[in-house]
Structures are given as C-alpha cells and as structure tokens.
MARBA-135944 format. One record per residue (C-alpha): residue in three letters; x, y, z. Coordinates in pm, whole numbers, plus 50000, padded with zeros to 5 digits. Layout:
! residues N
ALAXYZ;...
This chain:
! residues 260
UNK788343951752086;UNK785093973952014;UNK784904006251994;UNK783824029552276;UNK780864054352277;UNK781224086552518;UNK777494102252482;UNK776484133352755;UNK773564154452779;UNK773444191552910;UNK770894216952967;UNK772184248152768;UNK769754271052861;UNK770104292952541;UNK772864277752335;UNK773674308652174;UNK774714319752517;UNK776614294952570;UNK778584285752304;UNK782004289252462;UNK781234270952728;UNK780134240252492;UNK783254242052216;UNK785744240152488;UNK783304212152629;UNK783704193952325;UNK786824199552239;UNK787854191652613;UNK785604155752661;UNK785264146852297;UNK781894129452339;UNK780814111352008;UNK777314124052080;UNK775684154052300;UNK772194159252378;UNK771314192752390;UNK768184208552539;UNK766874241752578;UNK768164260052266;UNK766434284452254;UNK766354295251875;UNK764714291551621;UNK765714271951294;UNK767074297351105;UNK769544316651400;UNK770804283251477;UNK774894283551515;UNK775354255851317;UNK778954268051191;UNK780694264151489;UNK780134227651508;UNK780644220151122;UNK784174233551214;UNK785244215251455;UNK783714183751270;UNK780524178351443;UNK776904175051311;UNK774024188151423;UNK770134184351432;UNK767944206951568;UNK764554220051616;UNK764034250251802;UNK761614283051851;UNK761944316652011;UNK763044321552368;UNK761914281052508;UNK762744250052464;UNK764714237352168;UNK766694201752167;UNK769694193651961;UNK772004165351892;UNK775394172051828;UNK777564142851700;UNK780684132351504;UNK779054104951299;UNK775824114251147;UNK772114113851322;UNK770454090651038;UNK766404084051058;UNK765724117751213;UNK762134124951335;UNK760774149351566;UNK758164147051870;UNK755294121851947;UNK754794104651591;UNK753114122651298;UNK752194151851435;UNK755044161351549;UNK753684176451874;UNK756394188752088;UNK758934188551823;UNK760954209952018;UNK761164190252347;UNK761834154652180;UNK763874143151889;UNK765134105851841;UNK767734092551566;UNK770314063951533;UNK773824066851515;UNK775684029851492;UNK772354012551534;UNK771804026651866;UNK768444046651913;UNK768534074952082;UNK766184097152232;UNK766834134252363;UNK763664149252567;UNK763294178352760;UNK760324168852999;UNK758384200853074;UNK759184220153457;UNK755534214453579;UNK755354246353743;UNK753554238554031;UNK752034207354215;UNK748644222754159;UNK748674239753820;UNK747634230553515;UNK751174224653404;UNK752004201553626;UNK749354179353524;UNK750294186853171;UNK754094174053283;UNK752234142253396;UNK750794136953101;UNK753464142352904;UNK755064115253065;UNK752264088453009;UNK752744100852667;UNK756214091352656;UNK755794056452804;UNK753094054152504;UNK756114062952271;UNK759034038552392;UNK755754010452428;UNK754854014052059;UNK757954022351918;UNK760624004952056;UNK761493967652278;UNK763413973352606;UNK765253941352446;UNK766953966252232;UNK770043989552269;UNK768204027352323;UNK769744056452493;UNK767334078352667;UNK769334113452785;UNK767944152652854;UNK766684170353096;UNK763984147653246;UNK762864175653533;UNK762664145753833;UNK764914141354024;UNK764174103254116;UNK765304098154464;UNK766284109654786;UNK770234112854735;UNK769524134754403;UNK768404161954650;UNK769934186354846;UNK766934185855113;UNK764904158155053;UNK762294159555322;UNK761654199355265;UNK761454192454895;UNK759574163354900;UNK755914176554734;UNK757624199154539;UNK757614204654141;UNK760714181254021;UNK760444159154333;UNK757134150554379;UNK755484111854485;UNK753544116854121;UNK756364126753934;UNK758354093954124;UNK755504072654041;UNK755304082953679;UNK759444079953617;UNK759394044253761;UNK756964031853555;UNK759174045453278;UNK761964021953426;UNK760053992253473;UNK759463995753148;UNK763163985653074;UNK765524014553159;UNK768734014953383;UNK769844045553557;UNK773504043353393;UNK774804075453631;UNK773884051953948;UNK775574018553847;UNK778374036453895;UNK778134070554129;UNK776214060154441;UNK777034085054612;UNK775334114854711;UNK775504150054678;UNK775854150754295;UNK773554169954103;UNK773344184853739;UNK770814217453840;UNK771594247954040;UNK769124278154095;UNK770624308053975;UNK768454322254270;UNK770454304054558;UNK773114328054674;UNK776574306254575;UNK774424277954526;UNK777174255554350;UNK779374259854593;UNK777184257254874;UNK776354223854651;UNK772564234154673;UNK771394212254353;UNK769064187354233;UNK769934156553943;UNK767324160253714;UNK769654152953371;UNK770044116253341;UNK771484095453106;UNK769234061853114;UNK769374030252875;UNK767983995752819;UNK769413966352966;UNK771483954052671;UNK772973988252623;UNK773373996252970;UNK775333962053009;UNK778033975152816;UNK778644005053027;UNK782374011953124;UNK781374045753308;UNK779404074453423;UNK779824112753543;UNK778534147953605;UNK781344175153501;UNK780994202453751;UNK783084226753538;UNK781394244753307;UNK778444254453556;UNK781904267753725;UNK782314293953416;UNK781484324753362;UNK777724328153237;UNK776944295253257;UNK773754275053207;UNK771944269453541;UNK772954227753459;UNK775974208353368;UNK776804185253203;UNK776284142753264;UNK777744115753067;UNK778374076753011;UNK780814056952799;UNK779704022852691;UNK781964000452529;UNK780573984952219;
C-alpha cells in the first residue's frame, strides 16, 4: 500500500485575518500540503508560530497589503525558489518546491482588472510567461502539482451566469485561450475528473448581497497536475465551510488526494 497525499489550495485574502479560520482548517482536513495565496505580509510579520505548533512548516514570501503565497506542509518544502527564474520577478505571486519528489507550484495569477486595461494584458502575459516556465523547467512526463488562485474560471459550469459573464475579467475567450494552452501543455483538471457537476465554485464577491448562499460564485482556484500524477488521484473537493465563517476570505478552500 502507498501512502496518500491530501494537498488543497485557498485564497486567504490576508492570512493574518484569517488565521482561525485556517488552524481549525488544518486541524479539521489534515492536508499534508496547503497552498496559500494572498498573504498579505511582509516577511518579517509573518505568523509563522502558529503553524510550528501544530507541526507544520512554512515558506513564504510576502509584502505589504497584496499578494503574498505560502506553502504550508507537514514534511518539509526542500529546493525552494521564488518567481520566474533568477530574477525572481513576482516572487510574491509564484513559489515552487518538492516535497516526496513531487514538484509543486503555488501561483497567484494576477485579477486583470479589466478586458481593456493595461492589466489585463499584463495578466496575459503573465500567463505566456508561465507556459515559458513549466516549458523550460519541467516535462509534463513528470509528477507536478500546479494549485492557487489561477483568476479563470475555465468553462461554462464554473460560472454562475455564463453568457452575462462571458467577456468579462476572469472569464474571458483570451483568458480561455491562454489557460488551455497551459493544459495542452500536459495538465489535468484533477477537481473535474471527479466533480462534474455544476454550481461549485471557490470565489464569492463580498459585494453580492448573500452571495454564498444565493451560490453566486465563480471556480477560479484549481488544483491541476500532469498526467502521471493526476493518474493516481483517489479524489477531489471544494469545502464550502470556512467561506461559511465569520470574517472569512472571499474564497474557499479546494483540494485532491492522490494515492502514491
């Protein structure tokens, strides 16, 4: 029998905020490794005791007030490294490591703004830059974990209104176009091998009056992974409860298992 390996991903959206909702999320699901995105904190304020206590670690790189990723993990994060190569640029929106020879890669794709700003062409690039990465970096022959906050939602059932929302930031025929590419490459959409249903999302506007319960969302936090990896897949969920809590991020949690 091999072991199993429960990994999630969650939009914190100011971790320091937050951090009661995530311990009794850990201590509840007991994943062996969370991505974390949108810490909002720099280095120093991190709350790194919290997790040494209840036996996780933790890498981070943050800065004040945006962005921020994070992995949290019982067994270490070894061969750490930060952004698009050298550089380092956007060090706080993409981190990779390995934890029992699985790569894995926590991103928080940027929001894009709007169809015609600036930003949104910036998010575009960003994600030709990222195809760049897992092209000259890595095989899709080889177990890697790709989880965060990827700001697309890919298709039509990860929508609560797909024909008014079609154009839009986060669901946009560019955006779609750019993502796939990113699968062809050699990802599997683990959520969907096994929830092909509808009407589950991991994003809810604060702005929507009772949006959750209304179930006015978007999936735009995926947990995606290369053939070989994705093969060994036992399962796959979204855990409605802690957007439930009190203060809560705007997202929730999603998570796989894989069986190893």
């Amino acid at each position: 029998m091999g072991s199993t390996m429960k990994v999630a991903t969650f939009n914190v959206n100011s971790i320091r905020a937050r951090m009661d909702i995530i311990l009794d999320w850990l201590n509840k699901e007991s994943p062996d490794v969370l991505c974390v995105q949108e810490t909002k904190v720099v280095d120093d304020d991190f709350p790194l005791q919290p997790f040494l206590d209840i036996n996780y670690n933790v890498v981070f790189r943050g800065e004040k007030k945006y962005n921020g990723v994070a992995v949290i993990s019982k067994k270490p994060l070894e061969g750490v490294s930060f952004g698009f190569g050298a550089d380092e640029m956007y060090g706080t929106r993409l981190m990779s490591g390995t934890i029992d020879n699985i790569l894995i890669v926590n991103t928080y794709i940027p929001q894009g703004n709007d169809p015609s700003s600036d930003k949104f062409r910036e998010k575009l690039d960003w994600f030709q830059r990222l195809y760049d990465y897992f092209d000259q970096n890595f095989s899709p022959d080889s177990p890697l974990l790709w989880l965060g906050d990827f700001n697309v939602a890919p298709d039509p059932i990860d929508v609560h209104d797909p024909e008014k929302l079609l154009g839009h930031v986060g669901y946009h025929p560019d955006e779609h176009a750019a993502l796939q590419r990113l699968k062809e490459w050699g990802f599997v959409d683990v959520f969907r091998m096994y929830q092909p249903a509808p009407e589950q999302y991991t994003f809810w506007d604060y702005r929507i009056p009772n949006g959750v319960n209304r179930n006015i969302g978007w999936r735009i936090d995926h947990v995606w992974a290369t053939a070989p990896l994705a093969k060994k897949s036992v399962n796959a969920r979204i855990d409605i409860e802690p957007r439930l809590k009190e203060r809560p991020s705007d997202h929730t949690p999603i998570m796989a298992e894989f069986r190893l």
